[in-house]
N, C-alpha and C positions, 0 to 999 in steps of 0.2 A: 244809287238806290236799287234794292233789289225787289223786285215785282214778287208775288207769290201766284199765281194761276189759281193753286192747287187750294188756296187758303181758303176760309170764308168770307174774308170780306172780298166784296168786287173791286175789281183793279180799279175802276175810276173813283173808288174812294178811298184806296192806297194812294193814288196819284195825288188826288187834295192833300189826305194825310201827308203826305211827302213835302209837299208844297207850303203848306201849314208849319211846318218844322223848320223847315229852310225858312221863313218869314221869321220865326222864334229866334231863330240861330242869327238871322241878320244877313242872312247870305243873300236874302232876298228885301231891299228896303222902300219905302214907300217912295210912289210914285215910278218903279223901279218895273222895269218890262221882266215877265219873266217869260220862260220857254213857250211858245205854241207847240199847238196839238201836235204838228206836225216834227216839232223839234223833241217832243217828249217821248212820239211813236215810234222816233226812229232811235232815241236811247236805250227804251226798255221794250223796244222788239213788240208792239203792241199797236193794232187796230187805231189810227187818229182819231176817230169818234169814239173810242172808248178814252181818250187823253182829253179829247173836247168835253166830254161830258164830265171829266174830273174838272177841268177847267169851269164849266159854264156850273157847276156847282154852289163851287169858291167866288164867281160872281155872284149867283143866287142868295149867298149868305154875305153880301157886299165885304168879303175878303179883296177880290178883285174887282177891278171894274174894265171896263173896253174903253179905247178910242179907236174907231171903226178906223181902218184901215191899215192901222198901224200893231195892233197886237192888244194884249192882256198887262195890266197894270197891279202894282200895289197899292191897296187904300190908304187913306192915312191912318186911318183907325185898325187897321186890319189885324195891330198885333195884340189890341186889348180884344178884339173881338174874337179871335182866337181863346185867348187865356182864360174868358169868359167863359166860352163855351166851351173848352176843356174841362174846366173846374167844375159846372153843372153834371157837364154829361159823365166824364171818363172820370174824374175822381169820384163825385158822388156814385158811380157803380162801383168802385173800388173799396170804399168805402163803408158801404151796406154790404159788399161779399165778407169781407172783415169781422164787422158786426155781428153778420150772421154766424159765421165762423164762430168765431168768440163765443157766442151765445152756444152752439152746439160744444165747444170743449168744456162748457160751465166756467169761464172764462170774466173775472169779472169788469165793471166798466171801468173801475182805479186800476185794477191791474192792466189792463187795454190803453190805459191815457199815459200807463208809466211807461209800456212797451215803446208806444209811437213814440213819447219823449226822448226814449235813450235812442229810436232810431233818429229820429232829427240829432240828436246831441253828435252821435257817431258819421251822418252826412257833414253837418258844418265841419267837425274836427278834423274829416278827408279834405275838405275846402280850404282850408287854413292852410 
């Protein structure tokens, strides 16, 4: 995982992000420990409390949960609850920039639903 400093979002929500993806990906699976603070700070060269607060985040949104003493866990729901709240947040903004988009080239909504169709059509055909 490469940290950004310099970026705009805050590291400890790269470090969720991160975390989040690795749960998607499978590399991380329910009930499944994954890194402490201390194991993340000393990866990406970064302050534990700012790894703790990406952690206690991902609890917050019961992504993770604690068993005191022992470390940081996967939920069992953690990977619909993710996909959820990717699709509200990150697509629907991707989505509306699109829109918007479209709207300012005079771009119309058939020609907009035939665009995304041939890109879906063109992803599945790489897949295959």
């Amino acid at each position: 995982m490469i940290i950004n400093p310099d970026g705009t979002k805050p590291i400890y929500v790269q470090i969720s992000e991160w975390i989040e993806t690795e749960i998607l990906n499978e590399s991380f699976v329910q009930d499944e420990k994954v890194y402490s603070q201390y194991q993340l700070a000393e990866m990406m060269n970064i302050n534990p409390a700012t790894a703790a607060k990406g952690l206690t985040k991902l609890v917050e949104e019961e992504i993770l949960y604690k068993k005191r003493g022992l470390g940081m866990f996967v939920a069992s729901d953690a990977k619909d609850i993710i996909l959820n709240k990717r699709k509200s947040n990150t697509l629907t903004k991707l989505v509306d920039d699109v829109v918007a988009e479209a709207n300012h080239l005079d771009v119309s909504e058939t020609e907009l639903i035939s665009m995304i169709q041939t890109s879906m059509s063109k992803l599945r055909g790489e897949k295959e």
